[in-house]
C-alpha positions as CSV (number, residue, x, y, z in Angstrom):
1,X,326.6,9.7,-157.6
2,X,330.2,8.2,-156.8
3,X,331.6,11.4,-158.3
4,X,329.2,13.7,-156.2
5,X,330.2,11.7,-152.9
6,X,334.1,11.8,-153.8
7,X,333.9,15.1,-154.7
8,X,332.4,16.5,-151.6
9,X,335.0,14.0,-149.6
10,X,337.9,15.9,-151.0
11,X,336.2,19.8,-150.3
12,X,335.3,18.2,-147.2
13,X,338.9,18.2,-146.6
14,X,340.2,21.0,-147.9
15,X,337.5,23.0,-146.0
16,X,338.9,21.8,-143.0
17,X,342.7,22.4,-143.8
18,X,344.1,26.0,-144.8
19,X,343.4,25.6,-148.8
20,X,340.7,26.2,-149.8
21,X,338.3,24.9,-153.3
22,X,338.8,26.3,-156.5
23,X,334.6,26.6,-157.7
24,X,332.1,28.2,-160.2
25,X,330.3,31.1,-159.4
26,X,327.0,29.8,-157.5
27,X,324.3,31.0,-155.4
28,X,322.7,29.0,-152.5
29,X,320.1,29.0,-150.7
30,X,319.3,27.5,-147.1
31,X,315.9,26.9,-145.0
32,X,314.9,25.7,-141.7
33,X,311.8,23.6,-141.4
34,X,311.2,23.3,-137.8
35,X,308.3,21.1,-138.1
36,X,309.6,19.0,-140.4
37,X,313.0,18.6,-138.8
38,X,315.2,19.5,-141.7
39,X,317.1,22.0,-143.8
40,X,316.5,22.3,-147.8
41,X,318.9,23.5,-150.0
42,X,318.3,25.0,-153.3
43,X,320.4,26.3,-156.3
44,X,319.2,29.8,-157.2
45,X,319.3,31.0,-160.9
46,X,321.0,34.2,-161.1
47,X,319.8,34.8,-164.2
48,X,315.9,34.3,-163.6
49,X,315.4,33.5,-160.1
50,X,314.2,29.9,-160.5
51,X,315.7,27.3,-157.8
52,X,316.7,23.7,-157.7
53,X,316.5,21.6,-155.2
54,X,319.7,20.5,-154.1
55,X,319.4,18.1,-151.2
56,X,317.2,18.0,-147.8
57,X,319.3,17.4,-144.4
58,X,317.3,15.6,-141.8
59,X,318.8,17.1,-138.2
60,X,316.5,15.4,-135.7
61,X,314.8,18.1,-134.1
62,X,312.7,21.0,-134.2
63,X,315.3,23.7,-136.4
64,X,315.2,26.9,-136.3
65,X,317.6,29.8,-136.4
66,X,321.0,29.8,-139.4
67,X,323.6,31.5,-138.8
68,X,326.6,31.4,-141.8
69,X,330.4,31.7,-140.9
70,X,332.2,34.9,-142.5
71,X,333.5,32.7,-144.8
72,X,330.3,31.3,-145.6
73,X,332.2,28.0,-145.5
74,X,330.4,27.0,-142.4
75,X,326.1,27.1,-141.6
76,X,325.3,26.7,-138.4
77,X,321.8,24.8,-136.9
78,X,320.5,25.8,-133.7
79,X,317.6,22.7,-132.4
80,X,315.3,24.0,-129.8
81,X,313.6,20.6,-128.8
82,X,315.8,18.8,-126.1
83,X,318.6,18.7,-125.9
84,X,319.1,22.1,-127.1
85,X,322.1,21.8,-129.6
86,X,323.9,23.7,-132.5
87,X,324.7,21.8,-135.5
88,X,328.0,22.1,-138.0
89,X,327.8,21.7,-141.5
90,X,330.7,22.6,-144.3
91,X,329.1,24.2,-147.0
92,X,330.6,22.5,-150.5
93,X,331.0,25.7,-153.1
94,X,330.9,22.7,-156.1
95,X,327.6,22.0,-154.9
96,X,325.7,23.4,-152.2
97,X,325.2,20.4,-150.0
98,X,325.6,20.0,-146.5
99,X,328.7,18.2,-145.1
100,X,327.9,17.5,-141.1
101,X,331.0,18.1,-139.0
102,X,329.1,17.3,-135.8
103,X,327.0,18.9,-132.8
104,X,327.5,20.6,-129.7
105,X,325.0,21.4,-126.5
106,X,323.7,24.8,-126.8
107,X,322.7,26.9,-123.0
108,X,319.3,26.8,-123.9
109,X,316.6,26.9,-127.1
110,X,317.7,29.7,-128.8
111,X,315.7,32.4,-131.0
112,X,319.2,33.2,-132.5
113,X,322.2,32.7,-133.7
114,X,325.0,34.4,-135.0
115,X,328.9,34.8,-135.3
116,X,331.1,37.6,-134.3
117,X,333.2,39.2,-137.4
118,X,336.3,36.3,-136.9
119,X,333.8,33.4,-137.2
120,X,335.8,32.2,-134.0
121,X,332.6,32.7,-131.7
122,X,328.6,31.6,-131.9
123,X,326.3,34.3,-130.3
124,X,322.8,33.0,-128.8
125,X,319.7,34.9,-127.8
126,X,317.3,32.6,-125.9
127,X,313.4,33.6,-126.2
128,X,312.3,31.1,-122.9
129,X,315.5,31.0,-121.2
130,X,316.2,34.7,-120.5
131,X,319.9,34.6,-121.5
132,X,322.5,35.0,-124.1
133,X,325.8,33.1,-124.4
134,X,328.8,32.4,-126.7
135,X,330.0,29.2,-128.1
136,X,333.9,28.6,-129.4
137,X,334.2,27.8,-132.7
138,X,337.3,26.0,-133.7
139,X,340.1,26.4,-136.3
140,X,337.8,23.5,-138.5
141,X,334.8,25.9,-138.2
142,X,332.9,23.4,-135.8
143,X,331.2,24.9,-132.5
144,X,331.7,24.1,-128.9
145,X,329.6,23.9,-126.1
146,X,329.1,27.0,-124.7
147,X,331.7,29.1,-122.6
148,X,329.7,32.1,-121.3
149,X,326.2,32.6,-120.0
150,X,324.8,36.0,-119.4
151,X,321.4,36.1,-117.7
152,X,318.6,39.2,-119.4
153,X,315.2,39.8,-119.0
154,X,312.7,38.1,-120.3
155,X,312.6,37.0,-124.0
156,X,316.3,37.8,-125.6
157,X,314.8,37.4,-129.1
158,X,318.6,38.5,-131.4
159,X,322.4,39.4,-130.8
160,X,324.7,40.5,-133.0
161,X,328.0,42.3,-133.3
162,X,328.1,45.6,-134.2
163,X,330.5,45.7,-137.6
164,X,333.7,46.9,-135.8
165,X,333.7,43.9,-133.8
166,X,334.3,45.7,-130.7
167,X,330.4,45.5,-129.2
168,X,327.6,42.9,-129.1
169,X,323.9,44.1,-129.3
170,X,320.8,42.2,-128.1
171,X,317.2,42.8,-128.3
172,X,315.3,41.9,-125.1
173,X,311.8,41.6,-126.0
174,X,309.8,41.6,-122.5
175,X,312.3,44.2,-121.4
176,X,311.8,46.8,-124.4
177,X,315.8,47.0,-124.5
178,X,318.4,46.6,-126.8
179,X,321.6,46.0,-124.7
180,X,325.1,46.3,-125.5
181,X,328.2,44.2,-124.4
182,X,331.6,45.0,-124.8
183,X,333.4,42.3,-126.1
184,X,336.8,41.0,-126.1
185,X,337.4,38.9,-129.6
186,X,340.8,37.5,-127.5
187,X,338.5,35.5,-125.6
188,X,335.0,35.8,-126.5
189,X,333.9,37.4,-123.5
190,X,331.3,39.6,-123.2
191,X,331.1,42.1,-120.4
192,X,327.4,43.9,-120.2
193,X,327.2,47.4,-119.6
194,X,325.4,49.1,-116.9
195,X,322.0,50.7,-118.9
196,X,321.1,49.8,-122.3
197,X,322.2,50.9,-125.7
198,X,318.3,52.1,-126.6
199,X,315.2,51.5,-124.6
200,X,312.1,51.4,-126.7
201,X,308.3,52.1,-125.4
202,X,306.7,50.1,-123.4
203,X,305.0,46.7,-124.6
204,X,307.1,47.7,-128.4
205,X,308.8,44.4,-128.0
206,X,312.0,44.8,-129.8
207,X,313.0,41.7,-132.1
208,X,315.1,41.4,-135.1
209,X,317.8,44.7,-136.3
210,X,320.9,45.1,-139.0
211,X,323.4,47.6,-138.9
212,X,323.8,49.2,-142.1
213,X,326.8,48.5,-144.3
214,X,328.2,52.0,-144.0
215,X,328.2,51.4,-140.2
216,X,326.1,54.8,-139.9
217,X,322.6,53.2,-139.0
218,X,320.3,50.5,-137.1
219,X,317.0,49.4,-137.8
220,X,315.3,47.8,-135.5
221,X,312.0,45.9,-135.7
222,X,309.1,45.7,-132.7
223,X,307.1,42.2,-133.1
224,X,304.0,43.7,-130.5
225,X,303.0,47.0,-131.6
226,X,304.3,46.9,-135.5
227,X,306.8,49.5,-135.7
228,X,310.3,50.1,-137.2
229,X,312.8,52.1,-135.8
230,X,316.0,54.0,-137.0
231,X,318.7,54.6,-135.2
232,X,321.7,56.5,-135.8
233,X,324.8,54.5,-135.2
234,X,327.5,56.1,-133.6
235,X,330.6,53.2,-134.8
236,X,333.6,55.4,-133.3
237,X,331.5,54.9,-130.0
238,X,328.7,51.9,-130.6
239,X,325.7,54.4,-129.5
240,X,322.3,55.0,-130.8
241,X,319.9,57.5,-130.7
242,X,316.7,57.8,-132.6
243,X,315.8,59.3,-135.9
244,X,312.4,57.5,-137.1
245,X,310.0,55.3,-136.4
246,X,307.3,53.7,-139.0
247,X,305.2,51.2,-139.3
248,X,305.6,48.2,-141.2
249,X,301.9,46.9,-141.2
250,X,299.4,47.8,-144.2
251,X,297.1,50.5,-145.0
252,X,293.8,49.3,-143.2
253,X,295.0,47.0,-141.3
254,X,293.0,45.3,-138.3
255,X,294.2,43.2,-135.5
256,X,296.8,42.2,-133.2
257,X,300.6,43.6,-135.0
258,X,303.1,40.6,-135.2
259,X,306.3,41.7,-136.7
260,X,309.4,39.4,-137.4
261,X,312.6,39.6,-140.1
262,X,313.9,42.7,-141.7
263,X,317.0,43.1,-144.0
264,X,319.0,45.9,-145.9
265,X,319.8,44.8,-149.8
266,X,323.4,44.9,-149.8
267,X,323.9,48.4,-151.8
268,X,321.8,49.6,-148.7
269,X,319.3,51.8,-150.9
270,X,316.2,49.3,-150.0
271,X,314.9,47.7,-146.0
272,X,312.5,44.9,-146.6
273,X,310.2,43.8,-143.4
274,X,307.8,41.3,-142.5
275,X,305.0,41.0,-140.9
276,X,303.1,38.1,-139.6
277,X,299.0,39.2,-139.1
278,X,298.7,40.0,-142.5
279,X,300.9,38.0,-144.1
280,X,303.0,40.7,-145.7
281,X,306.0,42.5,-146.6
282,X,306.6,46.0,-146.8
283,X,309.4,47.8,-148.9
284,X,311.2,50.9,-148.0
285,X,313.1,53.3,-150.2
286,X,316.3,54.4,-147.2
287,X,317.6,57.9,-147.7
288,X,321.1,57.5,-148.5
289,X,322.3,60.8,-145.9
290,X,319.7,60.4,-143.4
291,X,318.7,56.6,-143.4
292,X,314.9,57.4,-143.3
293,X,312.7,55.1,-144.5
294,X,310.0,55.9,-147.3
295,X,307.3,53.5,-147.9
296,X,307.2,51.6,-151.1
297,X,304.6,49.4,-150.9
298,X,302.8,46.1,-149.3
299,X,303.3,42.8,-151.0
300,X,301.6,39.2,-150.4
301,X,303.8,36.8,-149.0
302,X,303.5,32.9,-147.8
303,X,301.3,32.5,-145.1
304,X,302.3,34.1,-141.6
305,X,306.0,35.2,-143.2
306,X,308.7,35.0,-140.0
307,X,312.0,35.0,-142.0
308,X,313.4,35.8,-145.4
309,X,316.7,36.3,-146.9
310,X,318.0,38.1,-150.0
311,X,321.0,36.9,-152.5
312,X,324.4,38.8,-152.1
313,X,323.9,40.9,-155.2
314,X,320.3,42.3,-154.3
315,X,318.4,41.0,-157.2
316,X,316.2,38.7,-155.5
317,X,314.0,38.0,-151.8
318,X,313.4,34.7,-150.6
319,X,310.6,34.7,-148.0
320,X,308.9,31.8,-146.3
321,X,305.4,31.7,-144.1
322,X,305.6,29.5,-140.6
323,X,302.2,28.2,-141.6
324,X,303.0,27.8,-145.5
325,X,305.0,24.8,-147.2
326,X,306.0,27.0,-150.0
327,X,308.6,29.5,-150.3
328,X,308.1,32.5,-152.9
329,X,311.3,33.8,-155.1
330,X,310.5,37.7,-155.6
331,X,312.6,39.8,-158.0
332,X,313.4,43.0,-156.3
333,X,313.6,45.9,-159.0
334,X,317.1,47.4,-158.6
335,X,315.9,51.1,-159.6
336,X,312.5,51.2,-157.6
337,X,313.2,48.4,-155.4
338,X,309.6,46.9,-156.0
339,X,308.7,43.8,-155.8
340,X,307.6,41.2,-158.2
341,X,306.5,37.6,-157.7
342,X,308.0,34.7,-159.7
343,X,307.3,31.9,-158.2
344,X,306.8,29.3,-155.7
345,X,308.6,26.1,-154.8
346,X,308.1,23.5,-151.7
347,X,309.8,23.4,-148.1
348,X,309.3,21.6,-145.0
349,X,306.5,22.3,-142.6
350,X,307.3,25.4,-140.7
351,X,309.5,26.6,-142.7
352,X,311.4,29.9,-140.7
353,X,314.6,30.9,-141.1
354,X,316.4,31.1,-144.7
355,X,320.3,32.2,-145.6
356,X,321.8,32.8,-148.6
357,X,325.4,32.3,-149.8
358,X,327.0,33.4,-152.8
359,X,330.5,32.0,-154.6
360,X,331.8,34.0,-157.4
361,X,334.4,31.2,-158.8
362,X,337.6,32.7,-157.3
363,X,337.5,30.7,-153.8
């Protein structure tokens, strides 16, 4: 225990300086338990999948959205019971666990969080409060209170920058928009633009989206009407226009559509999604010259599934259910990108948001 203590004391401090830990190649693994107040951190087994707990951080409110710095050095908690705040943890490469570095107010209960491509700068999308804003984030990695507020319609459900760094997307839920933002990585202003980059159907309810890694496409998510769109991403200018749309919810399917999380595996051949009614997720084969989606197939998932995450490499999907107290480890088959079950371990009480961070020894 003393050496544990002393030895996150000293990559405590060289986190927060210019030099930065010499460590062994490890994977981690973060999740939000709103209910419960806390994040749990686990040690994933690159070899078989199996976790570890590592440690369980008590944050004093109801936690939700993760966002990780570049680096990954940094994780960042956003609380949305009052006061509305985002937490600032060092992430230790020796061991995974959570090093507070303090707390700043955030403009309102946020649905999202996220950092432009310098890590200088903490986006927020607020559900209830109709706005997004940006937060500095200092030369130690720790966030500020909040420099710029941006009033939207109703329900600003995600932001993110697109991967040049030159624009900032959000997806307005009660609008059926996804707006764009030019912004200036000088100061961390952003400066909305007259119309929006996309406007989806009526009542689609657009939520969560990820650019793909070769910059050339978007896929967005709808949380009312369970659909998934494609969008061809224009980087030179930061423009969309449509390509696809699919649904993500399963053959037979009865009820009211609740979609949530997507992500890309990091080669980009596979899109997982989730979805909440039927407590699924659904796997798509994505045409490397086209970016179309080809269903794979429906999997079980913990109970009313709202976010996952999957390791850097793309061998394995962490997904959690807001109603379940387990998360489940799924292998993801590199050639057919399938899914298989391996097991499950325990979490917090609405467990929701999980990020995964990966150090390959040469930090």
């Amino acid at each position: 225990m003393i050496r544990q203590v002393f030895s996150r004391a000293i990559v405590s401090a060289c986190m927060l300086c210019a030099a930065a830990p010499v460590v062994h190649a490890a994977t981690y693994a973060y999740v939000s338990n709103a209910d419960s107040a806390s994040i749990s951190v686990f040690r994933l087994d690159r070899a078989n999948g199996a976790l570890t707990d590592v440690q369980t951080v008590a944050v004093g409110g109801t936690v939700m959205p993760l966002a990780l710095s570049p680096n990954h050095l940094r994780l960042y908690a956003g609380l949305r019971s009052a006061p509305y705040r985002v937490l600032s943890f060092a992430v230790d490469p020796i061991d995974g666990h959570l090093i507070d570095l303090g707390a700043a107010p955030l403009a309102e209960s946020m649905a999202y969080l996220s950092t432009d491509a310098t890590g200088r700068y903490l986006f927020g999308a607020s559900y209830g409060g109709k706005l997004v804003s940006v937060n500095p984030i200092g030369a130690n990695g720790v966030a500020g209170g909040p420099q710029q507020i941006i009033r939207t319609g109703p329900m600003a459900h995600a932001i993110r920058s697109a991967p040049d760094n030159r624009y900032v997307f959000a997806s307005v839920l009660g609008d059926d928009v996804w707006l764009r933002f030019a912004f200036d990585p000088a100061t961390g202003t952003l400066t909305q633009d007259a119309a929006p980059a996309y406007r989806l159907p009526p009542r689609s309810g657009p939520r969560h989206f990820q650019f793909s890694a070769d910059r050339r496409f978007t896929y967005l998510i709808d949380e009312l009407d369970g659909k998934l769109h494609v969008l061809a991403f224009d980087a030179r200018h930061d423009t969309a226009r449509p390509v696809q749309t699919v649904s993500v919810l399963p053959d037979g399917f009865t009820g009211t559509p609740w979609g949530a999380d997507l992500h890309l595996t990091p080669d980009g051949r596979f899109l997982y999604a989730s979805e909440r009614t039927s407590s699924t997720l659904v796997a798509y084969r994505v045409a490397r010259g086209t970016g179309k989606l080809t269903r794979i197939g429906t999997y079980a998932a913990p109970h009313q599934p709202r976010g996952f995450g999957m390791d850097p490499a793309g061998d394995y999907l962490l997904a959690v259910g807001q109603l379940s107290t387990r998360m489940t480890v799924y292998r993801i088959d590199r050639k057919t990108g399938g899914l298989q079950a391996l097991g499950d371990y325990p979490v917090g009480k609405n467990p929701n948001w999980v990020e995964i961070v990966d150090f390959d020894g040469t930090n």
